[in-house]
VOROMI-509681 format. One record per residue: residue number from 1; residue in three letters; x, y, z of N, C-alpha, C, O in turn. Coordinates in nm, 4 decimals. Last residue first. Layout:
VOROMI-509681
NUM / Ala / X / Y / Z / X / Y / Z / X / Y / Z / X / Y / Z
...
This chain:
VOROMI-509681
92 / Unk / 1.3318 / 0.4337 / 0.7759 / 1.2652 / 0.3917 / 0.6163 / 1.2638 / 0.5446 / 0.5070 / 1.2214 / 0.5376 / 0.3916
91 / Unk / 1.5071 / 0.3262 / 1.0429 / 1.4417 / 0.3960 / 0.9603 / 1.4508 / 0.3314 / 0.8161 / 1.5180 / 0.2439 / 0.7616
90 / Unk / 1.5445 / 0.1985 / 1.3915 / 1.4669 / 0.1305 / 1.2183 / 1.4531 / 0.3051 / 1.1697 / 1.4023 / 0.3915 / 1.2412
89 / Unk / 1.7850 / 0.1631 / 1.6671 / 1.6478 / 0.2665 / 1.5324 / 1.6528 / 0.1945 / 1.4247 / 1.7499 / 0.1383 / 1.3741
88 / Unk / 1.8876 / 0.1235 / 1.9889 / 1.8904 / 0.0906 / 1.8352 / 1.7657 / 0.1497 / 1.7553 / 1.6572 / 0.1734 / 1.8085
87 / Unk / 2.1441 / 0.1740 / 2.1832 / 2.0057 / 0.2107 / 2.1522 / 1.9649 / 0.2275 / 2.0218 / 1.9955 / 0.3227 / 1.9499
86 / Unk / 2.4031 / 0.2540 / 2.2710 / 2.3572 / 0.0867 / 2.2626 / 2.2155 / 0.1359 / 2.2050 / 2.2098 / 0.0291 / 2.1440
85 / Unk / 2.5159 / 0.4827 / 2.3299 / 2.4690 / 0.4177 / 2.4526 / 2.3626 / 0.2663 / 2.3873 / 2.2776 / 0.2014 / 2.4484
84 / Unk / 2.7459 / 0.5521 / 2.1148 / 2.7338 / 0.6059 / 2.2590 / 2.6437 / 0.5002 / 2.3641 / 2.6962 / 0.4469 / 2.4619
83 / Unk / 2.5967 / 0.4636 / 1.9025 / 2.7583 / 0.4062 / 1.9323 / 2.7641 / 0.4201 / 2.1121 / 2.7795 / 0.3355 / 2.2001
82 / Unk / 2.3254 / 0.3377 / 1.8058 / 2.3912 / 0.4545 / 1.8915 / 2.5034 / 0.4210 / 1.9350 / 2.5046 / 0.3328 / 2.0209
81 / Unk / 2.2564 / 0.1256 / 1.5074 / 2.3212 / 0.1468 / 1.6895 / 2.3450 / 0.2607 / 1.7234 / 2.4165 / 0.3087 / 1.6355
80 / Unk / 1.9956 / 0.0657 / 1.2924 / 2.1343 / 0.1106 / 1.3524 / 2.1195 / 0.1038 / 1.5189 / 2.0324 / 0.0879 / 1.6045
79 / Unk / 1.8698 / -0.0541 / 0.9958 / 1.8860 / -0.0394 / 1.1154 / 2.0217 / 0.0123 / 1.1719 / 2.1307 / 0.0047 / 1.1151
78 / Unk / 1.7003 / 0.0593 / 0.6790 / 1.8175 / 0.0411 / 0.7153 / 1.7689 / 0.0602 / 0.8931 / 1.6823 / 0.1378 / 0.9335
77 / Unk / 1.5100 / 0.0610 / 0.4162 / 1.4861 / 0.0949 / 0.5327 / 1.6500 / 0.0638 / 0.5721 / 1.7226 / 0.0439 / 0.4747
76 / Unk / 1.4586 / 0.2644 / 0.0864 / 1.4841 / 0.1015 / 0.1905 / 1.4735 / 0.1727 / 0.3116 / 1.4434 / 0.2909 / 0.3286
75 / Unk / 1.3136 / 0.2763 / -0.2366 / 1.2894 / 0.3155 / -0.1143 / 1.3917 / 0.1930 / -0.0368 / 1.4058 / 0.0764 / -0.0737
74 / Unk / 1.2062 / 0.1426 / -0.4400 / 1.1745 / 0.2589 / -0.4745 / 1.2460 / 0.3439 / -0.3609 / 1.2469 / 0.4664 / -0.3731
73 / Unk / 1.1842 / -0.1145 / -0.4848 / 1.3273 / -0.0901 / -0.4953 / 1.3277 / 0.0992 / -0.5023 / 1.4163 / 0.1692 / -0.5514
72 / Unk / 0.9469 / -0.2833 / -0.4373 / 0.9469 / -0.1924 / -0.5493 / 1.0703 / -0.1416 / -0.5957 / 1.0876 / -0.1200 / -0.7156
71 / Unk / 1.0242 / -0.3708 / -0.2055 / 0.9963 / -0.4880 / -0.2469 / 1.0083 / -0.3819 / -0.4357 / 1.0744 / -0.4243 / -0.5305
70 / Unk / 1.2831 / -0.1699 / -0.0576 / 1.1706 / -0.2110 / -0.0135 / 1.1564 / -0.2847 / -0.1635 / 1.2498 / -0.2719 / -0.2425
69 / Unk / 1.6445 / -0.3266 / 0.0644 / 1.5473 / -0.2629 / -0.0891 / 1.4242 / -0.2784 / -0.0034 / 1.4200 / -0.3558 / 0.0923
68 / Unk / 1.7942 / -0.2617 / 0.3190 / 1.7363 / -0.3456 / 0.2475 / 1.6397 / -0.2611 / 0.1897 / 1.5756 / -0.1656 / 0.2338
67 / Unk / 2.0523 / -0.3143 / 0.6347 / 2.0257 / -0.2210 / 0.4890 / 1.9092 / -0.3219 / 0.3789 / 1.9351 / -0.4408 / 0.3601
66 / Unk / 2.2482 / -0.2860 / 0.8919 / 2.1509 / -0.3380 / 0.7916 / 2.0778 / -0.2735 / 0.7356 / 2.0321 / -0.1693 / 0.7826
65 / Unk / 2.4027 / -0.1635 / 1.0725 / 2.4057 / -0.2803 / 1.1209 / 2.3293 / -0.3508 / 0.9691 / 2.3589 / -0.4671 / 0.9414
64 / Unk / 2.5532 / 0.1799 / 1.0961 / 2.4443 / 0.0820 / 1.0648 / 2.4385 / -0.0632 / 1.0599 / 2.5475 / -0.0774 / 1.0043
63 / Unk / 2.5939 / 0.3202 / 1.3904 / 2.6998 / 0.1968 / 1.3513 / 2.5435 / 0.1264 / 1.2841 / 2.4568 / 0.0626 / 1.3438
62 / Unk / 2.6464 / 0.6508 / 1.4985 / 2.5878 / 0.5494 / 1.4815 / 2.6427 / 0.4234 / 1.3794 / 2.7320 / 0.4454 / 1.2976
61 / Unk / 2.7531 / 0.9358 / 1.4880 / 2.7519 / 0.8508 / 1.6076 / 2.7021 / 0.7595 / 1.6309 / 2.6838 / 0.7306 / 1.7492
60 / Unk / 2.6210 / 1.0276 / 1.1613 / 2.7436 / 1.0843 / 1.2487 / 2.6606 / 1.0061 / 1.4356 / 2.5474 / 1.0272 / 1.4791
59 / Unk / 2.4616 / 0.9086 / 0.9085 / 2.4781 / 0.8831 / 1.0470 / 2.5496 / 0.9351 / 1.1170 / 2.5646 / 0.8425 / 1.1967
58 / Unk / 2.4443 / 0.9739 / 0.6203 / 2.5394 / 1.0031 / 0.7308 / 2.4914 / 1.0200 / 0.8721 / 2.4848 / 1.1255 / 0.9352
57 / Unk / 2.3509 / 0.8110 / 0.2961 / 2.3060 / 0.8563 / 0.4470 / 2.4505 / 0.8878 / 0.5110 / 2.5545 / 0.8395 / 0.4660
56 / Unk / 2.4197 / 0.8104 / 0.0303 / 2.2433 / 0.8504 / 0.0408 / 2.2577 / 0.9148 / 0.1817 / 2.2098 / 1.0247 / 0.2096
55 / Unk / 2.6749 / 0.9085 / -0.2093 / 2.6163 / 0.8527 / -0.0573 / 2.4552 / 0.9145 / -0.0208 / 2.4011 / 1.0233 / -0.0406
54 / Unk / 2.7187 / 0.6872 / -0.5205 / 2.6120 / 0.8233 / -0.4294 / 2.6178 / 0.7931 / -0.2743 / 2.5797 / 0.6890 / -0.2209
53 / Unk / 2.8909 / 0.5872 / -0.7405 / 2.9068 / 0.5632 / -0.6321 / 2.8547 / 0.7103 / -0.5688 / 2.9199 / 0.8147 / -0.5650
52 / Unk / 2.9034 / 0.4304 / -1.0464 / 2.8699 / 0.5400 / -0.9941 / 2.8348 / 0.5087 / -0.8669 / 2.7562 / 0.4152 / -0.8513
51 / Unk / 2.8681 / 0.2535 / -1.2620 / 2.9262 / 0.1999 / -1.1724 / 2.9809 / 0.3383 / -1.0768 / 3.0987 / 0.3410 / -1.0410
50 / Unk / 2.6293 / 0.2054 / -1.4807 / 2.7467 / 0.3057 / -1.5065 / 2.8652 / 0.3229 / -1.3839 / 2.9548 / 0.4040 / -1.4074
49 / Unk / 2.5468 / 0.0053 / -1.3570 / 2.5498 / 0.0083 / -1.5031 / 2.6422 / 0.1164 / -1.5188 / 2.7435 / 0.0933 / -1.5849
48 / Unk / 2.4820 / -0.0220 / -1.1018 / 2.5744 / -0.1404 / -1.1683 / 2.6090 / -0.1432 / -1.3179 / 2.6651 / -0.2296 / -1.3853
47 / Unk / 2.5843 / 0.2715 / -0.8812 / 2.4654 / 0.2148 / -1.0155 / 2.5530 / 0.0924 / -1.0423 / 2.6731 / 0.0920 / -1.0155
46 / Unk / 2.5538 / 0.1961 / -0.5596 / 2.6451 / 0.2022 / -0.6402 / 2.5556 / 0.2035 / -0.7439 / 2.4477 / 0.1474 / -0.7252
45 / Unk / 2.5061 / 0.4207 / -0.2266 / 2.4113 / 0.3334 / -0.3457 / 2.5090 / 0.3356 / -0.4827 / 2.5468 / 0.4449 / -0.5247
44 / Unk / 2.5998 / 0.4357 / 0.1009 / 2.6434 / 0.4229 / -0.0492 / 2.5220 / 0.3657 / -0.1038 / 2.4494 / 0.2835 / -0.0478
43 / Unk / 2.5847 / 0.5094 / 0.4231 / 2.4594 / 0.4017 / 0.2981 / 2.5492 / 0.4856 / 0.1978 / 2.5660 / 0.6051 / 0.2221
42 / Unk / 2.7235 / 0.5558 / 0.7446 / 2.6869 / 0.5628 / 0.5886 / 2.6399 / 0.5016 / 0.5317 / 2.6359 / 0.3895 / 0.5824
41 / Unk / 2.8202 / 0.4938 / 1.0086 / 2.7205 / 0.5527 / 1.0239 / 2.6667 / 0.5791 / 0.8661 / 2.5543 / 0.6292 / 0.8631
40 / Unk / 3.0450 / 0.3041 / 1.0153 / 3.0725 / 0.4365 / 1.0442 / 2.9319 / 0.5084 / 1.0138 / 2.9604 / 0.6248 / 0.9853
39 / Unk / 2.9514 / 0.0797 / 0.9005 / 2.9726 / 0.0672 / 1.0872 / 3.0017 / 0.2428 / 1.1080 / 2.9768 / 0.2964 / 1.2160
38 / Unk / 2.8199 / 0.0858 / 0.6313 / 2.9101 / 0.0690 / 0.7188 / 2.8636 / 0.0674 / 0.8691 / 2.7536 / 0.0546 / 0.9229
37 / Unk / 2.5672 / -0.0138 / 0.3536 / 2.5964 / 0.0638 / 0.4570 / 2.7587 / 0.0099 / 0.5413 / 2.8062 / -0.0991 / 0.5095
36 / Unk / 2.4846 / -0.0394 / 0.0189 / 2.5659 / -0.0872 / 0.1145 / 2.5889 / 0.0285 / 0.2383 / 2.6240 / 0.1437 / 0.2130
35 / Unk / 2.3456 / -0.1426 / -0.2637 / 2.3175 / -0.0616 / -0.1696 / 2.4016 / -0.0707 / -0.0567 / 2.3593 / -0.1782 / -0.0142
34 / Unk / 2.3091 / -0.1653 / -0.6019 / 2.3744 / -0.2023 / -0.5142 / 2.3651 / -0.0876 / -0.3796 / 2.3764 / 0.0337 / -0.3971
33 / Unk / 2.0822 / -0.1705 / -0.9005 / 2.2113 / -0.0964 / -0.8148 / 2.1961 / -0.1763 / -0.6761 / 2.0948 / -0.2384 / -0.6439
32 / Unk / 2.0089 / -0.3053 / -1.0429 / 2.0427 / -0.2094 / -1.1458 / 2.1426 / -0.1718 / -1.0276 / 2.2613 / -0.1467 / -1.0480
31 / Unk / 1.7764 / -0.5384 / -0.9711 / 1.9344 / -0.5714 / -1.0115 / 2.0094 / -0.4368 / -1.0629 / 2.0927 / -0.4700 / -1.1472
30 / Unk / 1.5256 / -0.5096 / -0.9427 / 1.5209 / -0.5363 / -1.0819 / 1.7036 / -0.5542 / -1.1291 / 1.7542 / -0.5719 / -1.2400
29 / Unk / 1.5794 / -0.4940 / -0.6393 / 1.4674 / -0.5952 / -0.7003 / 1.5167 / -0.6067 / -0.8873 / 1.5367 / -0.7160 / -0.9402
28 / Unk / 1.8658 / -0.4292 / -0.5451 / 1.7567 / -0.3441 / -0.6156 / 1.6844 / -0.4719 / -0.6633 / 1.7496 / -0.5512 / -0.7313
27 / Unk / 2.0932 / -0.5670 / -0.3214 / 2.0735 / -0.5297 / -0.4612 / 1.8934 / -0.5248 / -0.4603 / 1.8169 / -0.5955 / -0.3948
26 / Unk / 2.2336 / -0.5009 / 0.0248 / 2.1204 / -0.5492 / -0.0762 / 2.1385 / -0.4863 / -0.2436 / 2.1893 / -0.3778 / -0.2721
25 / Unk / 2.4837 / -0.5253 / 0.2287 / 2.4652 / -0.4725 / 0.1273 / 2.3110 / -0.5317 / 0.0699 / 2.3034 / -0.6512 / 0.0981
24 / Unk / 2.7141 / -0.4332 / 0.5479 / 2.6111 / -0.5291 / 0.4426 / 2.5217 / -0.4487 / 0.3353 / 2.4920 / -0.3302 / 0.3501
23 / Unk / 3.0085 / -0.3408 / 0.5401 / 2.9351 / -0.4144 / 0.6388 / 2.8052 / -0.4955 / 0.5976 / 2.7997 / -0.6171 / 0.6164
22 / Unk / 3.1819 / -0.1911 / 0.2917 / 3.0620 / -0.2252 / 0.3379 / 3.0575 / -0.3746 / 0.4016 / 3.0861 / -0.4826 / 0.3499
21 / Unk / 3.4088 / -0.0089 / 0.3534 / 3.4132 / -0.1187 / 0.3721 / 3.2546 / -0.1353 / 0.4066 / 3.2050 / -0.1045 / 0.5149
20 / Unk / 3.5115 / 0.2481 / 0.0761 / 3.4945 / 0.2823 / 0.2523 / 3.4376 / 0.0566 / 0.1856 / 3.4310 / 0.0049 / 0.0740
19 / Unk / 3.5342 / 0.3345 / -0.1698 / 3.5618 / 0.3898 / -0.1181 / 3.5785 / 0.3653 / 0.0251 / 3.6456 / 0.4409 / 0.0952
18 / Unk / 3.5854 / 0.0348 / -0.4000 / 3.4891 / 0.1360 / -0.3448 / 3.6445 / 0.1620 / -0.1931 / 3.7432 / 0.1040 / -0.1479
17 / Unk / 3.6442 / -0.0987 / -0.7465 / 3.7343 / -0.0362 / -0.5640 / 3.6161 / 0.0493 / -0.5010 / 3.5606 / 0.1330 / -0.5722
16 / Unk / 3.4801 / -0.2790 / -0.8871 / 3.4582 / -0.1629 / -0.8418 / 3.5518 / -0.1802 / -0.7292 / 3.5390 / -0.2607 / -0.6369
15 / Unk / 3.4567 / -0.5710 / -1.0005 / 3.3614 / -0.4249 / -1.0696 / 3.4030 / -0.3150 / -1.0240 / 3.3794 / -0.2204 / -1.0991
14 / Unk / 3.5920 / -0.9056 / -1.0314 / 3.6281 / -0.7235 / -0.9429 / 3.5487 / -0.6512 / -1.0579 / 3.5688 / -0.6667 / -1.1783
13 / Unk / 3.4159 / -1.1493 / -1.0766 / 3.4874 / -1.0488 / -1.1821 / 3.5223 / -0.9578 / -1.0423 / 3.4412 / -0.9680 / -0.9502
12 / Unk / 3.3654 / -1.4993 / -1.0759 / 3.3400 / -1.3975 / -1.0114 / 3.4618 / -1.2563 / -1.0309 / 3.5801 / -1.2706 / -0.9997
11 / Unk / 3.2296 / -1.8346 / -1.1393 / 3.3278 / -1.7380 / -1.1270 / 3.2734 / -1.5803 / -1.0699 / 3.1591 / -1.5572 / -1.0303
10 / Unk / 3.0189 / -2.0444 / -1.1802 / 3.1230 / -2.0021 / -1.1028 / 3.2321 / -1.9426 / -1.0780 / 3.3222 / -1.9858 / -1.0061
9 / Unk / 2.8401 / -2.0141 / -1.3769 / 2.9684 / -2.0678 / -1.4699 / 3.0807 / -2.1105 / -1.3002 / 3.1823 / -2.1800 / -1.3005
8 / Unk / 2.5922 / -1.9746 / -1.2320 / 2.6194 / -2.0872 / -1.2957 / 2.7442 / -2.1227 / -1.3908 / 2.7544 / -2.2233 / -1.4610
7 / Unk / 2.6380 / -1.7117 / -1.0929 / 2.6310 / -1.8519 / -1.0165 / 2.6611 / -1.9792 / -1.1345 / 2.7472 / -2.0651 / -1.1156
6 / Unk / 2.8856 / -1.5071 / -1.1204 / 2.8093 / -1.5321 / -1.2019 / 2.7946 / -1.7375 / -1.1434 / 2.8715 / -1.8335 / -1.1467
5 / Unk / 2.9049 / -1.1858 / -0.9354 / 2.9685 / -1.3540 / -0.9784 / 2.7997 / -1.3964 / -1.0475 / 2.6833 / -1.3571 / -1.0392
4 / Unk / 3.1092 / -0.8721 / -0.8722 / 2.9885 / -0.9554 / -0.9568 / 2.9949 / -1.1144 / -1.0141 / 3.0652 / -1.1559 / -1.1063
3 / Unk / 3.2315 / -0.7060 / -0.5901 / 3.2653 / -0.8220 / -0.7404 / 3.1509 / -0.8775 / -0.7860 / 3.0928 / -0.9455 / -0.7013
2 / Unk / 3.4041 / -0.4562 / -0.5076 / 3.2559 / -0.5003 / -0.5259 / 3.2816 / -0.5803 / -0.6528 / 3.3266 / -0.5506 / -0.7634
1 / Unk / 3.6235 / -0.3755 / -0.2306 / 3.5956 / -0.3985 / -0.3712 / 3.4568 / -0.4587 / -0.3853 / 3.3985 / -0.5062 / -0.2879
């Protein structure tokens, strides 16, 4: 699930059942969408406004580890594992 909290009242709403278990996630510099990769080799991008769920990536034999907006939100990079033999990649 994907929950939206709100720091200064302290609380925190359910937005979204998603499909698969994000491992880690960044939000978009200007806040509009949500980015999340798995261990099964995928990047989801959620919109936060119309709450629309895109897969951007498929890794088939890799375990993404991390995920992040570039500074414009135009673009990210994400790291991974080779499941098979440990050998790790940056792409952008």
């Amino acid at each position: 699930a994907l929950w939206m909290g709100d720091a200064a009242e302290g609380t925190a709403r359910k937005i979204l059942d998603l499909p698969v278990e994000f491992k880690k996630i960044d939000v978009s510099p200007d806040g509009s969408f949500v980015i999340g990769s798995t261990h099964a080799g995928k990047i989801f991008k959620v919109d936060l406004k119309t709450l629309s769920i895109e897969s951007l990536v498929e890794e088939n034999g890799y375990r993404i580890w991390s995920v992040k907006f570039s500074p414009d939100g135009k673009s990210f990079a994400y790291g991974m594992e080779n499941i098979a033999n440990t050998k790790g990649f940056v792409k952008i």
